[in-house]
C-alpha positions in Angstrom: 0.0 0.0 0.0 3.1 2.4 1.1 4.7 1.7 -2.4 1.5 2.9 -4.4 1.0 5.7 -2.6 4.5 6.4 -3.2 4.5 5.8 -6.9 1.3 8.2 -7.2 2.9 10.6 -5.8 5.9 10.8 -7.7 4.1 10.7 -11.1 1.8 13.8 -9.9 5.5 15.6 -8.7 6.7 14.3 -12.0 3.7 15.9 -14.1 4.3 18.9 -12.1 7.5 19.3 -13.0 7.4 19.2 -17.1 8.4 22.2 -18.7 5.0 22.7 -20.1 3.8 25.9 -17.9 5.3 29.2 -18.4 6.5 29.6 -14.6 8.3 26.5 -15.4 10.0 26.9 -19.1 13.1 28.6 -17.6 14.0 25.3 -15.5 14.9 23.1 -18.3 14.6 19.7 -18.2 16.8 19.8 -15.0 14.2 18.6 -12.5 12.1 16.7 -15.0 15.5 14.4 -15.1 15.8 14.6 -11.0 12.0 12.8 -10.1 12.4 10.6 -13.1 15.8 9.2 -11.0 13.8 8.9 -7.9 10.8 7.5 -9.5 13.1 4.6 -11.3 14.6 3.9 -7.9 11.1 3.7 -6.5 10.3 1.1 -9.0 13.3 -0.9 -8.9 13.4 -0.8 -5.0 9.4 -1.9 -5.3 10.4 -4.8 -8.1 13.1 -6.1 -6.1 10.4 -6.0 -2.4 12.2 -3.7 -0.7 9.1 -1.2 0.0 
């Protein structure tokens, strides 16, 4: 249950984060790249039954 919470949570921060609105076109990919990291650590630490 703690893991899908998780995951939902990081694919909202992830959405929020796209370079798609105009307070957010300066960023850059930069943090785009940063939750991607954490959400494939998520995943692989969920795969492997560590959450």
């Amino acid at each position: 249950m703690l893991g899908t919470i998780l995951i939902v949570i990081l694919v909202l921060a992830f959405l929020g984060v796209l370079p798609t609105w105009s307070h957010s076109r300066e960023w850059g990919y930069y943090p785009t790249g940063g939750v991607g990291l954490i959400l494939l650590i998520v995943v692989i630490l969920l795969v492997l039954g560590r959450i």
